[in-house]
N, C-alpha and C positions, 0 to 999 in steps of 0.2 A: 735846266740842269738840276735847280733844286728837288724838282716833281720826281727827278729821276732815282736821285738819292734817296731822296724818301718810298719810293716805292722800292727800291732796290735793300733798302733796312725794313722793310717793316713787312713788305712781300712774303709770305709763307709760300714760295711755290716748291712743294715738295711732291715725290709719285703720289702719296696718300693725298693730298690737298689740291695736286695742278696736275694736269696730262703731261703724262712723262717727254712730250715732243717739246711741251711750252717752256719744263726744265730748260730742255738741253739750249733750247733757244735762245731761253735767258742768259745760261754761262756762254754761251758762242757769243753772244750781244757787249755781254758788259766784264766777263771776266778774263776771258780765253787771250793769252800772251800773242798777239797779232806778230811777232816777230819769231818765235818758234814752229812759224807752221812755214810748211815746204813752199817752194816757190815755184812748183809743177803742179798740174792740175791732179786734185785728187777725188775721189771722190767715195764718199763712207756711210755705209747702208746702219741704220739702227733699228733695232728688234726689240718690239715694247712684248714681252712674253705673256703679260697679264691682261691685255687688251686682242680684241679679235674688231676685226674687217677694215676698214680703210686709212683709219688710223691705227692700225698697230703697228707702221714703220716711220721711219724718219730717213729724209738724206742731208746729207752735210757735205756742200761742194767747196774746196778749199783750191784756187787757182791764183798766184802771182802773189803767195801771203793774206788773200782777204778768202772768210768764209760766209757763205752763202747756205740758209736753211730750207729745205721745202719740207713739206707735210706728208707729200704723194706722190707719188711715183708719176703721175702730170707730171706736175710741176719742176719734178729732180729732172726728168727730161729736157723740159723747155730752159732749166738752168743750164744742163748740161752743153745744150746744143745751140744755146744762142750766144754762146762767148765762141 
């Protein structure tokens, strides 16, 4: 928990610094209000505009209040369909 803090203070991950997926990863991970998200499954496509090919997307599967991240369109699948 210490290690976490600390990289969570001293982490610069910003578009300019970290790949815009690892951001959003990080607020999903440690910041995002686990209690204001729906309790149906959802599911939320992200559009990195300044990036081109297999990372310029992001999904964000959110089902029963927990969110779930993939990188690829694989992986949003295999989230999507193994709950």
């Amino acid at each position: 928990m210490a290690l976490q803090r600390w990289g969570s203070h001293w982490a610069e991950l910003t578009p300019e610094r970290a790949h815009p997926g690892v951001v959003l990863w990080m607020w999903v991970t440690f910041y995002l209000d686990h209690d204001r998200l729906p309790r149906r499954r959802v599911l939320i496509r992200f559009d990195y505009p300044t990036l081109s090919g297999p990372g310029s997307r992001g999904w964000l599967l959110i089902e029963r209040g927990t969110p779930r991240f993939a990188r690829n369109t694989r992986a949003a699948r295999s989230i999507w369909w193994s709950w």
